[in-house]
C-alpha positions in Angstrom: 3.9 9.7 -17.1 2.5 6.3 -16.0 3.5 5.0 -12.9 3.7 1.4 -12.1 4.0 0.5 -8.3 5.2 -2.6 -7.2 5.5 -4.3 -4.1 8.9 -5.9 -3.6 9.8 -8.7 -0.8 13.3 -9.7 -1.4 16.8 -8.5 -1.5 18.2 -5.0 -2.3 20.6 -7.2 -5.2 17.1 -8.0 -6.9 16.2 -4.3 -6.7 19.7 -3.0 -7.9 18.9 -5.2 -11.1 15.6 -3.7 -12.0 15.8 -0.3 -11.3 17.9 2.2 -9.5 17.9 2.8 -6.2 16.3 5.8 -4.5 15.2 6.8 -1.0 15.7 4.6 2.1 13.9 4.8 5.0 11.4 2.1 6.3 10.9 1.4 2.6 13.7 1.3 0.0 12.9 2.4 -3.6 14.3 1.4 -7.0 12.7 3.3 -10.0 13.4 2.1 -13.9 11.9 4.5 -16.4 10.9 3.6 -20.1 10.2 5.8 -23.1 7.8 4.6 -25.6 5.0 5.6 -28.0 2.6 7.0 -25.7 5.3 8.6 -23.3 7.5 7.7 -20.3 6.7 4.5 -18.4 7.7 3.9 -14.9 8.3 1.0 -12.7 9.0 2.1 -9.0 9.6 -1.1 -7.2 8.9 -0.5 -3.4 10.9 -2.9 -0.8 10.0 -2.5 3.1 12.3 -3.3 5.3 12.5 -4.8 8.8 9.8 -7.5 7.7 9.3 -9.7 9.3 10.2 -7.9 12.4 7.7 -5.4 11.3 4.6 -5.9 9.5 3.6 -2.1 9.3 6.1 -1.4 6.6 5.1 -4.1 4.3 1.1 -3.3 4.5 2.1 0.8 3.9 3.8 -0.9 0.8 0.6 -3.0 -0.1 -1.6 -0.4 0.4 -0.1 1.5 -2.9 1.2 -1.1 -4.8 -0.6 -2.5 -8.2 1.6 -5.8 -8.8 3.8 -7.7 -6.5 7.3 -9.3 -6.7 8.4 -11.9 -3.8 11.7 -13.7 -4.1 11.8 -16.7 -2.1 15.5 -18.0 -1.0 13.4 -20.5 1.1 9.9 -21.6 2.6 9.4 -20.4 6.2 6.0 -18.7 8.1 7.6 -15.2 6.9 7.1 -16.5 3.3 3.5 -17.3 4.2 3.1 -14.6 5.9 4.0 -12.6 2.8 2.1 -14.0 0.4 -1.3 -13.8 2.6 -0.5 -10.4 2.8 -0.3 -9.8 -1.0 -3.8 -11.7 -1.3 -5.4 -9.7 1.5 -4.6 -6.4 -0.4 -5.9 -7.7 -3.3 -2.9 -7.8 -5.4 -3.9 -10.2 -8.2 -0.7 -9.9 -10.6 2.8 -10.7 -9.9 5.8 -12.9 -10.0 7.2 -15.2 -7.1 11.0 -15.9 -7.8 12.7 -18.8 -6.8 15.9 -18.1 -5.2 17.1 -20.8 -2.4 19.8 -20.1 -0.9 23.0 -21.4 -1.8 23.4 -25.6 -1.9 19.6 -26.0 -0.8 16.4 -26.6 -3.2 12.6 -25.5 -3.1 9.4 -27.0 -4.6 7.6 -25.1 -7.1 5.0 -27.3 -6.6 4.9 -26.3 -3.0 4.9 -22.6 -3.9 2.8 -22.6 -6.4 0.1 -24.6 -3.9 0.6 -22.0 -1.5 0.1 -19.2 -3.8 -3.0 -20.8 -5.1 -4.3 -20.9 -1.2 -2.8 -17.1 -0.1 -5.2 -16.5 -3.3 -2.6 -15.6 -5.6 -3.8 -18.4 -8.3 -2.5 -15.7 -11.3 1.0 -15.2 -10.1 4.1 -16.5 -12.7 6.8 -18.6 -11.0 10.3 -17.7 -12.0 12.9 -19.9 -11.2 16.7 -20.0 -12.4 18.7 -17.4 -13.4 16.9 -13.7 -13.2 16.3 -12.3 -16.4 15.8 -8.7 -15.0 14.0 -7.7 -18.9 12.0 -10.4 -18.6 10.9 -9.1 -15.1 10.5 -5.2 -16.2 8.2 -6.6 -19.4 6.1 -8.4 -17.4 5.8 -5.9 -14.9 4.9 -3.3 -17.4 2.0 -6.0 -19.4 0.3 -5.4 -15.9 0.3 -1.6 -16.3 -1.3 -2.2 -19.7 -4.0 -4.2 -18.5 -4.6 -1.8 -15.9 -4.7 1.1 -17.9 -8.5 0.7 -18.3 -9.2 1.8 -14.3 -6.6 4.5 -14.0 -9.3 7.0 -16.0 -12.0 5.8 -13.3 -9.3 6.4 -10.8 -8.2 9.8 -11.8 -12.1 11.3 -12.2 -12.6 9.7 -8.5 -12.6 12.0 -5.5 -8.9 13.2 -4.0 -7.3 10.6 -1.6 -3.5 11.1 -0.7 -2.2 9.8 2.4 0.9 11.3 3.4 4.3 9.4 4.3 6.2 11.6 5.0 6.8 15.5 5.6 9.2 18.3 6.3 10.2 21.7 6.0 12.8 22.4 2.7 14.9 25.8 3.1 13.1 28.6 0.2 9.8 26.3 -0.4 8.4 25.9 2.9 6.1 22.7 4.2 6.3 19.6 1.9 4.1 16.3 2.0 4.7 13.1 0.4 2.3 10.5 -0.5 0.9 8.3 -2.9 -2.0 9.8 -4.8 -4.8 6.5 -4.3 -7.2 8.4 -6.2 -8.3 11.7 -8.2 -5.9 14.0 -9.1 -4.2 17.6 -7.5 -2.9 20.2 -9.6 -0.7 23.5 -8.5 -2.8 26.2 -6.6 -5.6 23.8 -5.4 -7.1 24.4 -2.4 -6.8 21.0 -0.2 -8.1 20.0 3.1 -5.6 17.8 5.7 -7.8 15.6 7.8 -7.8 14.7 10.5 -7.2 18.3 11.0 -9.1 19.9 9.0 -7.0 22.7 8.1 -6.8 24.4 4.7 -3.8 24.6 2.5 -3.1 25.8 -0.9 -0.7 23.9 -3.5 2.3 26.0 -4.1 4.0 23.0 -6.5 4.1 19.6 -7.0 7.2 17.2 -7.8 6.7 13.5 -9.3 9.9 11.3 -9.8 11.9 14.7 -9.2 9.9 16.6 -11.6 8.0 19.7 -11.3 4.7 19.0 -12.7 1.3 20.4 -13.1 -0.5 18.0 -12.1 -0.3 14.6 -10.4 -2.6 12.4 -10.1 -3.6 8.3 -9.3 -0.4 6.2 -9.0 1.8 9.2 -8.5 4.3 9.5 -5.7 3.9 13.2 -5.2 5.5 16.0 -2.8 3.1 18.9 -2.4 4.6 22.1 -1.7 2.5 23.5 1.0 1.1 27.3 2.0 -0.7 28.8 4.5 -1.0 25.8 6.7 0.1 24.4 10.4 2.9 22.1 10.7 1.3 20.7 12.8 -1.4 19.3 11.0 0.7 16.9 8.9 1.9 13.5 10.1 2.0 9.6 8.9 -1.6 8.8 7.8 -3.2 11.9 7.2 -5.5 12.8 4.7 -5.0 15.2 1.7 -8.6 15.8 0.1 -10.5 18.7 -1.7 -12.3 21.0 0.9 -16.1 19.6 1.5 -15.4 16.7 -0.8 -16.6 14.3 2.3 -14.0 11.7 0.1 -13.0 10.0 3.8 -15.5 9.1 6.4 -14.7 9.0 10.4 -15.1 5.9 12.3 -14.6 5.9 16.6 -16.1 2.8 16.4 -16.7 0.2 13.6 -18.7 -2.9 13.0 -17.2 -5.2 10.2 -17.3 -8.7 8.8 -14.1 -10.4 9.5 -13.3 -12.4 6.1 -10.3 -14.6 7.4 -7.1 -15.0 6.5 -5.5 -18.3 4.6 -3.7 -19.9 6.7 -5.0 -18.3 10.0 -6.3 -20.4 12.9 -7.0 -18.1 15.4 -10.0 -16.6 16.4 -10.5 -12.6 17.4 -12.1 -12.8 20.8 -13.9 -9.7 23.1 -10.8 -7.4 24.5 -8.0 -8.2 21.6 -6.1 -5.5 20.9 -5.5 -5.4 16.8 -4.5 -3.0 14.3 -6.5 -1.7 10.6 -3.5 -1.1 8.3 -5.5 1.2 5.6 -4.1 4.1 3.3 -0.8 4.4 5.2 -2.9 4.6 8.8 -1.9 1.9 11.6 -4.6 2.8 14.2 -5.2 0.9 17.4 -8.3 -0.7 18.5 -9.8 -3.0 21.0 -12.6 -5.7 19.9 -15.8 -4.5 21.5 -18.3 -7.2 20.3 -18.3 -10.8 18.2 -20.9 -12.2 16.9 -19.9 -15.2 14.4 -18.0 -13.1 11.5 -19.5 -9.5 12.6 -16.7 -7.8 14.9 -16.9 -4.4 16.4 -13.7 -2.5 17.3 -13.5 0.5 19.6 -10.7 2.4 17.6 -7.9 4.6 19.9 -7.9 7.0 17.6 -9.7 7.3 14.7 -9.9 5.1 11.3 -10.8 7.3 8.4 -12.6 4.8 6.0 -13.5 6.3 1.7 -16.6 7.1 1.3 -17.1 5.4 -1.4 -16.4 1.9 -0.3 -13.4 1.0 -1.9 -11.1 1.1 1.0 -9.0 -2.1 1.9 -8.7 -2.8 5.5 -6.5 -5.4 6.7 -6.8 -6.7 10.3 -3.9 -7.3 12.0 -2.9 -8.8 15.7 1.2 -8.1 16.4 1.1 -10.8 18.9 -0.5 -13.7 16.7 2.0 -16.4 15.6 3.1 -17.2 13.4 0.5 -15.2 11.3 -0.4 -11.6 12.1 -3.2 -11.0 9.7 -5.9 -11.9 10.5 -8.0 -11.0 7.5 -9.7 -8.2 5.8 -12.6 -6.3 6.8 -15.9 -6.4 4.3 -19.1 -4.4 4.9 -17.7 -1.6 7.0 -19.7 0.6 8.7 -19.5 2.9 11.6 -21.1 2.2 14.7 -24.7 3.8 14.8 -24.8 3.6 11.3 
């Protein structure tokens, strides 16, 4: 089964027409499943909600998603805000659809300038009347042209964050989570960090199924044995025992590579956020030094070993733009 995820910013109507609706919590999902040649084909289009009230939900979206969709019913900081987030996270393919509200007009030129600064220079514009199997096709010509990482991404070391968790009545301890990398099959041994206890895999579920395996892409649930409660919350790691796949950071020195459109400046004693792999963590900037920054984290940020992980840095108080920007050449202090 190949899994698409998609982040969606717009309205549950545009949802309803693409897929069918699913769970609803902080982030609504609607799922539209395909088959074809080589098998099933999934879209699962994730929409957070509360933004932009919240940001957190959005970058949890952004930090699984593969393609974006943001529906614009008119231009306003959110909208900015929205597409700087898609370009911080990287998210390279995707369509913006025009959608003003009713008796009012929008530019295209004006969007398509502003996706062209957020860095979103290979996004489609859509305007008119939604052609939801237009939409689906093009969403599913990006999962064909990234077919050719998903085998890098599957051999890669085990990354799951976890969402979500809970006991289920005659299965026991269950975590949900987007498998970022590698893969997990039934009766693997797995380590939760920060915890560091050891469970084994009694079954696994994708799109309600009971599969073998999961593995990069996959929205999974883990049946759970032989481990705390306890050690299972929002942002914790599943990874394979001793696989040192995540890497601990109290403190961290990065370079600050700033946000489009932001004009502010992180100064000694701001209080910001890292939104990585589903974490939210807390920190306070300890030292600046033109675009070097080191943040003294609350609790700590647990940064892949291997240097792929995306790290946006956000201030909640910053207006009208809270990111501000992505952190490159991250190291832990003392390194």
């Amino acid at each position: 089964m190949s899994v698409l995820n998609v982040a969606m910013l717009g309205s549950g109507e545009l949802g309803r027409k693409l897929g069918k609706k699913g769970d609803s919590r902080d982030i609504e999902s609607f799922v539209h499943k395909e088959s074809g040649e080589d098998g099933i084909r999934v879209l699962s289009l994730l929409r957070p909600l509360k933004h932009p009230d919240s940001i957190r939900p959005l970058l949890s979206v952004l930090g699984v998603a593969k393609a974006g969709l943001l529906e614009i019913s008119e231009l306003n900081p959110a909208v900015g805000e929205a597409m700087v987030a898609f370009g911080c996270s990287g998210i390279s393919d995707g369509f913006a659809i025009i959608s003003p509200n009713q008796g009012e007009w929008i530019d295209p030129d004006q969007v398509e300038m502003m996706l062209q600064q957020a860095g979103l220079g290979g996004w489609r514009i859509k305007q008119g009347e939604i052609d939801e199997h237009e939409i689906r096709e093009g969403l599913f010509r990006i999962q064909d042209g990234l077919s050719e990482d998903s085998g890098s991404q599957e051999e890669a070391d085990l990354i799951l964050p976890v969402d979500q968790h809970f006991n289920v009545k005659g299965v026991g301890l269950v975590a949900i989570g987007y498998v970022q990398s590698g893969r997990v099959s039934k009766h693997d041994e797995v380590e939760v960090l920060p915890a560091g206890d050891i469970g084994v895999v009694r079954s696994l579920q994708v799109m309600d199924d009971d599969v073998e395996l999961a593995s990069a892409g996959d929205r999974v649930g883990l049946a759970l044995r032989n481990l705390r409660e306890q050690s299972l919350h929002r942002g914790c790691m599943i990874c394979m025992p001793g696989s040192g796949a995540m890497e601990k950071h109290e403190s961290t020195i990065f370079d600050l590579s700033v946000a489009p459109f932001q004009k502010k400046s992180l100064e000694i004693g701001d209080v910001v956020h890292a939104s990585s792999d589903m974490q939210f963590v807390v920190g306070r900037v300890s030292a600046v030094e033109g675009s070097s920054h080191t943040v003294n984290w609350d609790s700590p940020l647990w940064i892949r070993s291997d240097g792929t992980s995306r790290v946006q840095i956000v201030q909640l108080d910053a207006v009208p733009m809270r990111i501000m920007g992505v952190a490159e050449e991250i190291r832990a202090m003392g390194d």
